[in-house]
C-alpha beads as a LAMMPS data file, in Angstrom:
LAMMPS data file: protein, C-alpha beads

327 atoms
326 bonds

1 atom types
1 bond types

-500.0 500.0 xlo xhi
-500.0 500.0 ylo yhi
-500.0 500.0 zlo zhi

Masses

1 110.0

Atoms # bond

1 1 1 461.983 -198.742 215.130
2 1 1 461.160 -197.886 211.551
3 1 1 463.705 -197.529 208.870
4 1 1 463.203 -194.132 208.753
5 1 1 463.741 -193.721 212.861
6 1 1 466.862 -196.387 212.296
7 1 1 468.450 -193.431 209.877
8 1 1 467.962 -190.685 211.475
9 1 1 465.453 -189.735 208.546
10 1 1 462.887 -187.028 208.509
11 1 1 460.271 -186.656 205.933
12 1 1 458.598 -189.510 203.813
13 1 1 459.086 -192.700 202.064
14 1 1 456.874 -194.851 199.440
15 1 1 457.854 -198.373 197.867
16 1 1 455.781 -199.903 195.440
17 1 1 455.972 -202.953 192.804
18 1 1 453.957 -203.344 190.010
19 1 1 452.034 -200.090 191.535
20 1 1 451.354 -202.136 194.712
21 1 1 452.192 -200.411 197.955
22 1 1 454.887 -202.177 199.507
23 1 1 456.090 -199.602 202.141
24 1 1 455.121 -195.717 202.871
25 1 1 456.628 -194.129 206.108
26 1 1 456.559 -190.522 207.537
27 1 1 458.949 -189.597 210.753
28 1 1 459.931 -186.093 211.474
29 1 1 457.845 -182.791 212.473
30 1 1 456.173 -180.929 209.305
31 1 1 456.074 -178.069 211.770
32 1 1 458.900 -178.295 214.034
33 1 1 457.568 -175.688 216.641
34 1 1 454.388 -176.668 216.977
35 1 1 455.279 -180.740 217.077
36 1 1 453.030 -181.408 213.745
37 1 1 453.870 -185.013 212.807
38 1 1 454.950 -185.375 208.739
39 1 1 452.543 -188.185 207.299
40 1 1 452.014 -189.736 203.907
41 1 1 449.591 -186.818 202.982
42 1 1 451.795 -183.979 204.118
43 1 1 452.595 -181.588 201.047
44 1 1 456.691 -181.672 200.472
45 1 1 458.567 -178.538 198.214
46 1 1 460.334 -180.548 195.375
47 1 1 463.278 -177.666 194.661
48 1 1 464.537 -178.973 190.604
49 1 1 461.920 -181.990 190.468
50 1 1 459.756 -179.567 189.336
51 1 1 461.583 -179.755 186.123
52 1 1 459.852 -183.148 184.911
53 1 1 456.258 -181.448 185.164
54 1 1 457.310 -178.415 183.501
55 1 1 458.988 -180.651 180.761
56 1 1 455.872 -182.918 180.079
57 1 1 453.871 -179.448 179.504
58 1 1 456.058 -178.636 176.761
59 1 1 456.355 -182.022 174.992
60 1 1 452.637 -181.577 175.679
61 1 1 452.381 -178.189 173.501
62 1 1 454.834 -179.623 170.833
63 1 1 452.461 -182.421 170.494
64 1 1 449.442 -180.388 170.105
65 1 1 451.614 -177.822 167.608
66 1 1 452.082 -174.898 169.371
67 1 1 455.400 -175.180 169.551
68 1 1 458.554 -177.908 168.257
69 1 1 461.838 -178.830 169.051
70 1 1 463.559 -176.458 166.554
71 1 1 461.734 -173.145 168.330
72 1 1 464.263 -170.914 170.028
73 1 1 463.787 -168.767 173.122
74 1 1 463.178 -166.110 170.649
75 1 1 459.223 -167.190 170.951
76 1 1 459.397 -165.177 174.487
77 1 1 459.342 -161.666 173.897
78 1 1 462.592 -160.693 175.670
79 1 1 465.715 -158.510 175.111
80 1 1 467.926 -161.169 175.751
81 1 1 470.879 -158.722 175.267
82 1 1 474.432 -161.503 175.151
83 1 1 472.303 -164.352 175.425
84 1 1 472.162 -166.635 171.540
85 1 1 468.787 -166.745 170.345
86 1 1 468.968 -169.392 168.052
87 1 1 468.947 -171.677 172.070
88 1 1 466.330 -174.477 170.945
89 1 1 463.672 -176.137 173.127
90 1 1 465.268 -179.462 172.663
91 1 1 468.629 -177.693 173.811
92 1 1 466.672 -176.201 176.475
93 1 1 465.272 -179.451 177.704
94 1 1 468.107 -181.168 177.766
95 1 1 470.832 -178.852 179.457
96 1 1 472.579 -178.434 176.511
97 1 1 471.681 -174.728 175.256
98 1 1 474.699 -172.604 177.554
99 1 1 472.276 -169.921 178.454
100 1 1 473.861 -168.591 181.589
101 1 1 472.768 -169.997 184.599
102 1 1 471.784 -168.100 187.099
103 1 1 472.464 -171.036 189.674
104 1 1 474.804 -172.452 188.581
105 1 1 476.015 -175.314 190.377
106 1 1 479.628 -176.194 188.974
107 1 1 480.125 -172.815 190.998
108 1 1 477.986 -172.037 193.814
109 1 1 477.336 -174.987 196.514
110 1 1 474.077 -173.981 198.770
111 1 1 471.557 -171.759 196.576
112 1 1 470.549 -169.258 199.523
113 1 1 473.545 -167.320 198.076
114 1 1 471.949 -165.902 195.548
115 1 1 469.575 -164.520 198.097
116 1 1 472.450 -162.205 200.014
117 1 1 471.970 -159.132 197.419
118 1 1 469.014 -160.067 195.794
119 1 1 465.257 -159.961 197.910
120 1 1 463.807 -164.085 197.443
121 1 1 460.129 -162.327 198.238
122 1 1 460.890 -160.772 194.886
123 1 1 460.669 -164.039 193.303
124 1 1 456.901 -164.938 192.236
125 1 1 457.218 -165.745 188.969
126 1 1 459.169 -166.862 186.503
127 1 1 459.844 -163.629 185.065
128 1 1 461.261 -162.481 188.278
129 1 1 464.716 -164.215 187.747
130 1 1 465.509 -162.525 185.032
131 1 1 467.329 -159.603 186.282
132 1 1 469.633 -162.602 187.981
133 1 1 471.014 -164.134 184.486
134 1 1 469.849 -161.310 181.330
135 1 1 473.003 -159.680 181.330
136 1 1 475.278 -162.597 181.547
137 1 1 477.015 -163.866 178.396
138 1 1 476.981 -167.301 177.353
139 1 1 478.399 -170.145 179.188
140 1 1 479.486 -172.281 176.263
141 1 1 478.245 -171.993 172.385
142 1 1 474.596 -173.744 172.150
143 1 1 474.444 -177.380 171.634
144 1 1 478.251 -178.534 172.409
145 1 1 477.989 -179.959 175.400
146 1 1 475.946 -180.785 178.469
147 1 1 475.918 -178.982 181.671
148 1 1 472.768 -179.138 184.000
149 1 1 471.303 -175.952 183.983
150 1 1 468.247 -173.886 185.913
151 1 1 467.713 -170.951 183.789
152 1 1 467.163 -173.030 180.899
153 1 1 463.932 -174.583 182.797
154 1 1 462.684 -171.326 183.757
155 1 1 462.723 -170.006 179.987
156 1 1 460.887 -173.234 179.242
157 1 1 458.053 -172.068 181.911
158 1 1 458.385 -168.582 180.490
159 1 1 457.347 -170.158 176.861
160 1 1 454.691 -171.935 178.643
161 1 1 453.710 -168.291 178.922
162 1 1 453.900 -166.783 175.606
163 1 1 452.412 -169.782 174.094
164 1 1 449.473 -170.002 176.153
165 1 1 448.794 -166.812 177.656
166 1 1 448.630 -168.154 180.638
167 1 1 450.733 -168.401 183.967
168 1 1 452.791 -171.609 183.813
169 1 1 452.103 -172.965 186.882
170 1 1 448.506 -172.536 186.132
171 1 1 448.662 -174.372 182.545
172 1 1 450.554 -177.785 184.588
173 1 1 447.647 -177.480 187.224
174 1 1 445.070 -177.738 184.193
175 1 1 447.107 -179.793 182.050
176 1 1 449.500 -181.814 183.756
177 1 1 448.175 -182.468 187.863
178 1 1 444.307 -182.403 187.260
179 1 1 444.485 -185.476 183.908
180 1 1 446.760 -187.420 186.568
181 1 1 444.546 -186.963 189.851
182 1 1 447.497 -185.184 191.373
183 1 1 444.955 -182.949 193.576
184 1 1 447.560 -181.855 196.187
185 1 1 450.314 -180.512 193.987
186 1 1 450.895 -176.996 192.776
187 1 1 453.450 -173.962 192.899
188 1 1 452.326 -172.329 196.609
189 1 1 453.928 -168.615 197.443
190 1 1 455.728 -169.308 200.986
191 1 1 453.788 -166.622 202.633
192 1 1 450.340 -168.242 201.698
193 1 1 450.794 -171.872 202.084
194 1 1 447.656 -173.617 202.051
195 1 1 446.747 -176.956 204.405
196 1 1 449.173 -179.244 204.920
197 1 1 452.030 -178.254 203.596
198 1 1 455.215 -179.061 205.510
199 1 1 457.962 -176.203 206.725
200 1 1 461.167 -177.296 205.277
201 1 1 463.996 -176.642 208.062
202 1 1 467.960 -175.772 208.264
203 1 1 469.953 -176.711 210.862
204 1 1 471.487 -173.888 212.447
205 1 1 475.154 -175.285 214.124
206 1 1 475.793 -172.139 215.908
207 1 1 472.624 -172.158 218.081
208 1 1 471.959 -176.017 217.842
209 1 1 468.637 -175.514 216.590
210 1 1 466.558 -175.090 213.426
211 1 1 464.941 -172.510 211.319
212 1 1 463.376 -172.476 208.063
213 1 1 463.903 -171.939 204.894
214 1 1 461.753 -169.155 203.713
215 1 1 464.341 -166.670 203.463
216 1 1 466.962 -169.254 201.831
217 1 1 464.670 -169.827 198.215
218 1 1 462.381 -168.327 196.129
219 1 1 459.209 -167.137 197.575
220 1 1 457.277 -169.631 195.031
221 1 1 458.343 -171.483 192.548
222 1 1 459.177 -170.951 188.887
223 1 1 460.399 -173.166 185.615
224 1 1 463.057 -174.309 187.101
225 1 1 461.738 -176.093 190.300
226 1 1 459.748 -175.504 193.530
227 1 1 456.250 -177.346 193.454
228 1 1 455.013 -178.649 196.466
229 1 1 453.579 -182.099 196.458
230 1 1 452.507 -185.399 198.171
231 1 1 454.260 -189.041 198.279
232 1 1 451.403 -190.299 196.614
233 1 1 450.352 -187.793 193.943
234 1 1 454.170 -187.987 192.630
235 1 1 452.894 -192.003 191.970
236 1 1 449.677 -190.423 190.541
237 1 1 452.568 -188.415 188.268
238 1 1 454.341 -191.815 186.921
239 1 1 451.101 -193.534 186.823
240 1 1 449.844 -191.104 184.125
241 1 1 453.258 -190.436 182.511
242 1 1 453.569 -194.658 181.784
243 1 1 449.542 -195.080 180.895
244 1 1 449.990 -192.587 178.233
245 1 1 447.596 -190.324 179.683
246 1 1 449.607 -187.112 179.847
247 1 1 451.537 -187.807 176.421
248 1 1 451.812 -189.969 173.869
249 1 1 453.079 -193.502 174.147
250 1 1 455.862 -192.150 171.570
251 1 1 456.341 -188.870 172.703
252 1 1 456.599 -190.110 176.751
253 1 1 459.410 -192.937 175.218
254 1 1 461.730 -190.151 173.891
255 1 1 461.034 -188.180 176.986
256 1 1 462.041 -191.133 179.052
257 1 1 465.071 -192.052 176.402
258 1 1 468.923 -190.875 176.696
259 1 1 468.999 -187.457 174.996
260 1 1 472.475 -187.027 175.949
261 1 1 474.984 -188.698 177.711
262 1 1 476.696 -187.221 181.026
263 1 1 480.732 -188.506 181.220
264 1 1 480.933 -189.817 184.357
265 1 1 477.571 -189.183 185.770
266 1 1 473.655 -190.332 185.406
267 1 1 472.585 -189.193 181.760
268 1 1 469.890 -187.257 180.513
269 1 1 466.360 -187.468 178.795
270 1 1 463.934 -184.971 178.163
271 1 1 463.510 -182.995 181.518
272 1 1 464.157 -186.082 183.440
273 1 1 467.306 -188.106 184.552
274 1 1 468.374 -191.394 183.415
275 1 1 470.182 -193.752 185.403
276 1 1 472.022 -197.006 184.097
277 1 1 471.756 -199.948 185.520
278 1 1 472.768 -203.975 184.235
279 1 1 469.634 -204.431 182.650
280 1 1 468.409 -200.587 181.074
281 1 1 468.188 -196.923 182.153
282 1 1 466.260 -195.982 185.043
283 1 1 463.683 -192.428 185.029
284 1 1 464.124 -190.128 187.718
285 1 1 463.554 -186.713 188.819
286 1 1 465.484 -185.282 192.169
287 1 1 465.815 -182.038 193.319
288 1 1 467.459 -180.057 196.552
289 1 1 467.288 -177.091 198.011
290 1 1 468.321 -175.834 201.604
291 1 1 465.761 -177.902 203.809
292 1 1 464.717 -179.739 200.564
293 1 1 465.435 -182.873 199.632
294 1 1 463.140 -184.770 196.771
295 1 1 464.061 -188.326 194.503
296 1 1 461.508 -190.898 192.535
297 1 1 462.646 -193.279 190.493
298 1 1 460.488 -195.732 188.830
299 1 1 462.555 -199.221 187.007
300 1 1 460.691 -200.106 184.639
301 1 1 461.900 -203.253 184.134
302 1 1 460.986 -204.434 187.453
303 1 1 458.080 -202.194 187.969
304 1 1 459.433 -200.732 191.310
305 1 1 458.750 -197.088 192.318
306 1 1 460.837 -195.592 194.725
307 1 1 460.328 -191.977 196.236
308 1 1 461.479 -190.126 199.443
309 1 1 461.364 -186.799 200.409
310 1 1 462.717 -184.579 203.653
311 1 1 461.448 -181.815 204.620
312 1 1 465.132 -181.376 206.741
313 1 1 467.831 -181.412 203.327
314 1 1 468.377 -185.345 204.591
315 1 1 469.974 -187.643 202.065
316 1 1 467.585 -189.360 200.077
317 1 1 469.983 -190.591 197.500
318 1 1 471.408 -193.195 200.023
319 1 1 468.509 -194.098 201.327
320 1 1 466.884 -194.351 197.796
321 1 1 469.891 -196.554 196.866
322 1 1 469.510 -198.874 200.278
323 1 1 466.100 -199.316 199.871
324 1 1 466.809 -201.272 196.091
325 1 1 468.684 -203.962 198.147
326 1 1 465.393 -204.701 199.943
327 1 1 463.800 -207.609 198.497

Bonds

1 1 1 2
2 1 2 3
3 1 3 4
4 1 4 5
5 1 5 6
6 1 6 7
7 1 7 8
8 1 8 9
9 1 9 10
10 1 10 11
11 1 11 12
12 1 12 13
13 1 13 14
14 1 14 15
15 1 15 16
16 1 16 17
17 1 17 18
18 1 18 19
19 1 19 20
20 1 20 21
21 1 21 22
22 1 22 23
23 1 23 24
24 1 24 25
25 1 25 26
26 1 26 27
27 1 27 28
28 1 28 29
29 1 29 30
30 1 30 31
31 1 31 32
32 1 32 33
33 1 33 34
34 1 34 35
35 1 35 36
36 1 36 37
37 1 37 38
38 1 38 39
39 1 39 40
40 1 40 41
41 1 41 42
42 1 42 43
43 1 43 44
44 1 44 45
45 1 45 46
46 1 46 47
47 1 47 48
48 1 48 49
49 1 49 50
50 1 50 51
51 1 51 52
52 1 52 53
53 1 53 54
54 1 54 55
55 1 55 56
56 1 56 57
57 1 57 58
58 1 58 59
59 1 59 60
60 1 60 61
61 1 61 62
62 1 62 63
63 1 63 64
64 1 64 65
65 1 65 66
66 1 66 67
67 1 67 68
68 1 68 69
69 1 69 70
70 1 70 71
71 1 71 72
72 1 72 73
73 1 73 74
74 1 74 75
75 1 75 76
76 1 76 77
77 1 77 78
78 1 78 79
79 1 79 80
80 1 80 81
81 1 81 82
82 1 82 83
83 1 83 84
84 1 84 85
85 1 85 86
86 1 86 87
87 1 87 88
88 1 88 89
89 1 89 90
90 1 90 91
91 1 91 92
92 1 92 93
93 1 93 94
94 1 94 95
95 1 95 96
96 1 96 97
97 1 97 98
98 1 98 99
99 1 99 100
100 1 100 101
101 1 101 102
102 1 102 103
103 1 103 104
104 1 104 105
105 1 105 106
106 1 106 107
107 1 107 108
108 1 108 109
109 1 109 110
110 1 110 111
111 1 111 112
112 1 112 113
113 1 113 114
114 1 114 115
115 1 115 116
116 1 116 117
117 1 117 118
118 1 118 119
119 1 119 120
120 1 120 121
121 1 121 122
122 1 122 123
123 1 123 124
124 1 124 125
125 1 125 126
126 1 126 127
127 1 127 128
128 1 128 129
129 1 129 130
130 1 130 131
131 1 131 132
132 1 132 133
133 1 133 134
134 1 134 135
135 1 135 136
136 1 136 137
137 1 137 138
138 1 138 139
139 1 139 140
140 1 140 141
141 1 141 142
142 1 142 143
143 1 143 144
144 1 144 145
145 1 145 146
146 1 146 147
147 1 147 148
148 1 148 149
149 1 149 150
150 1 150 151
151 1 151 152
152 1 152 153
153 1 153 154
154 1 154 155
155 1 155 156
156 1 156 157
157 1 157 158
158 1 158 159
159 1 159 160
160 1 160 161
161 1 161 162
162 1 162 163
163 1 163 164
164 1 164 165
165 1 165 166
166 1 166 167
167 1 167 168
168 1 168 169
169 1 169 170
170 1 170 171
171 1 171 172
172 1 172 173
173 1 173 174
174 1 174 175
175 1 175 176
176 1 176 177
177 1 177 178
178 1 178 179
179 1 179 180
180 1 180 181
181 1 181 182
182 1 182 183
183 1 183 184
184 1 184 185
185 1 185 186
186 1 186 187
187 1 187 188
188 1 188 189
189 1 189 190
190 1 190 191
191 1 191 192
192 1 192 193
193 1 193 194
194 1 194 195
195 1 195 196
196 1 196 197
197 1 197 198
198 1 198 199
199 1 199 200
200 1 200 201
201 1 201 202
202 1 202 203
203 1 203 204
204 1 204 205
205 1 205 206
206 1 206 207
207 1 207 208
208 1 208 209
209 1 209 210
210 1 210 211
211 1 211 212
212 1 212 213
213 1 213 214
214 1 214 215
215 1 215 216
216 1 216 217
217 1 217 218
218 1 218 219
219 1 219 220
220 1 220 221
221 1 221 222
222 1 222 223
223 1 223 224
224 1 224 225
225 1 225 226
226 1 226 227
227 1 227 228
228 1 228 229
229 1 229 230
230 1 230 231
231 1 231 232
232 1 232 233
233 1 233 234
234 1 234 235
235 1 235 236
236 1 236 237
237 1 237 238
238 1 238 239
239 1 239 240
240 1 240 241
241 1 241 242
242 1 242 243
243 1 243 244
244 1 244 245
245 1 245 246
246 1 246 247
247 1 247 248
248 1 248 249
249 1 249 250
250 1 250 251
251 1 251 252
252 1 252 253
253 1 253 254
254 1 254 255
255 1 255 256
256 1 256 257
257 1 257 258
258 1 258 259
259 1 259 260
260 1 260 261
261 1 261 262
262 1 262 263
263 1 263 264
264 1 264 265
265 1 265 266
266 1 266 267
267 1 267 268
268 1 268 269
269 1 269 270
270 1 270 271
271 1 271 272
272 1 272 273
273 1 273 274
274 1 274 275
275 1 275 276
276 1 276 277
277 1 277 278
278 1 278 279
279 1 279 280
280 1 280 281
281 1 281 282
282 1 282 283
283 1 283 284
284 1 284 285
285 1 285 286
286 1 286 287
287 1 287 288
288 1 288 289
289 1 289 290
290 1 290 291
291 1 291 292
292 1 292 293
293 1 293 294
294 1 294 295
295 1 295 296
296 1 296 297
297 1 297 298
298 1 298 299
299 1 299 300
300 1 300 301
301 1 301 302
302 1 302 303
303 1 303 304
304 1 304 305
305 1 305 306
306 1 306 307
307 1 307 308
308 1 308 309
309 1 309 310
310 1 310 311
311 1 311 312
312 1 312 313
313 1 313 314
314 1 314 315
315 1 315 316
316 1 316 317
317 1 317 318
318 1 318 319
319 1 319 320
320 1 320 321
321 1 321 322
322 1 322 323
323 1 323 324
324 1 324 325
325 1 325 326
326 1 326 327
């Protein structure tokens, strides 16, 4: 019996030191119906890990001078109506700009909620959340404090836009996955799912069964989360982040350093969490949705990569945090 098996865990695991594979399991049924087995190429949805590509394409435009820190969401060509327009990138990118969030998670627990008046098959773009937050005041004044926040990452993807004329998702697929090899990752629209792409799965206590989640999230993903991608292209990800081949070595340090601290809690970089540990901070992007469940984390002190990924909502966190007592 794998570890996987022993926890009851469905989806995929990878372990690696000093970018040597050390362990990579699948367990679990990327099609439940059909009895398709999950494997170590099967494409996972991400939910809010999506936030660390869509971060590195900024950094990447401020870097080439099409944008900087100091632009506000003014640059997108929207009556944002309540909403402060002097909200920064840098505030944007690091939860600290109190645009109201249209998930917002200090107040609503699962996020198919927001689905119950509002069609998810509406949502294929970025641009199609705004009706859900535009005429919503402020949460807090810009800047005071930190609270994690979703609409702030899809404004980031909708300046992806308006900087580059082009669809966001497209500019990380030319910018971000093809420089780092990452050939199986991209934003997919649930109703077109190309090959081998997993079906992400809610457990239904009533009936004792599952069903899936394509009525439960958006019907692809935007700025704030929702790529699908493999175990091993999200190592393709770090690979390229730590060579310096998506950034600069400067520019991919403050990324990767504490922006802003988090009372209580893991703190934050640039679009990318920071955990503390004895000897430094550890980088890591997570996300969940219903049926998703997504963590990396990659210590850079011991050169140990950790990611996991269920296609069933199961806990990766504790897993993720029993796998670092493995020697």
């Amino acid at each position: 019996m794998n570890i996987l098996e022993k926890h009851g865990f469905r989806g995929c695991i990878s372990v690696r030191r000093n970018r040597q594979l050390q362990l990579c399991l699948a367990n679990g049924y990327a099609d439940y119906s059909h009895r398709v087995k999950n494997t170590a190429e099967t494409r996972f949805a991400t939910a809010s890990a999506g936030k660390a590509f869509v971060a590195v394409g900024i950094l990447q435009l401020i870097e080439r001078g099409k944008l900087s820190f100091s632009d506000t969401i003014a640059r997108v060509p929207v009556d944002w109506k309540q909403i402060d327009t002097g909200i920064t990138v840098r505030e944007l990118l690091t939860h600290t700009s109190g645009i109201p969030d249209y998930f917002d998670e200090s107040v609503m627990t699962e996020y198919d909620e927001l689905w119950r008046d509002f069609p998810n098959y509406k949502i294929r773009k970025s641009a199609d959340l705004l009706p859900l937050f535009i005429d919503k005041p402020m949460m807090y004044p810009r800047g005071t404090r930190f609270q994690y926040n979703n609409t702030g990452f899809v404004v980031l993807g909708l300046m992806i836009e308006a900087v580059t004329g082009k669809p966001f998702d497209v500019y990380l697929r030319e910018n971000v996955f093809e420089p780092a090899g990452m050939a199986h990752t991209g934003y997919y629209e649930l109703d077109r799912l190309p090959e081998n792409c997993a079906n992400h799965y809610i457990f239904d206590a009533a009936r004792g069964d599952y069903y899936t989640n394509i009525f439960s999230v958006d019907a692809k993903g935007t700025g704030a989360g929702g790529a699908f991608t493999t175990v091993p292209d999200v190592e393709r990800f770090w690979d390229a982040l730590l060579g310096y081949r998506l950034l600069s070595g400067q520019m991919t340090e403050e990324m990767l350093s504490v922006q802003v601290e988090n009372e209580g809690e893991d703190s934050y970089g640039l679009g990318i969490w920071m955990q503390k540990k004895p000897d430094g901070y550890v980088p890591y992007f997570t996300g969940s949705d219903p049926g998703v469940s997504f963590i990396s984390l990659y210590n850079r002190k011991t050169h140990e990569n950790r990611t996991l990924v269920s296609n069933y909502g199961d806990n990766v966190w504790a897993l993720a945090e029993q796998l670092e007592e493995i020697p």
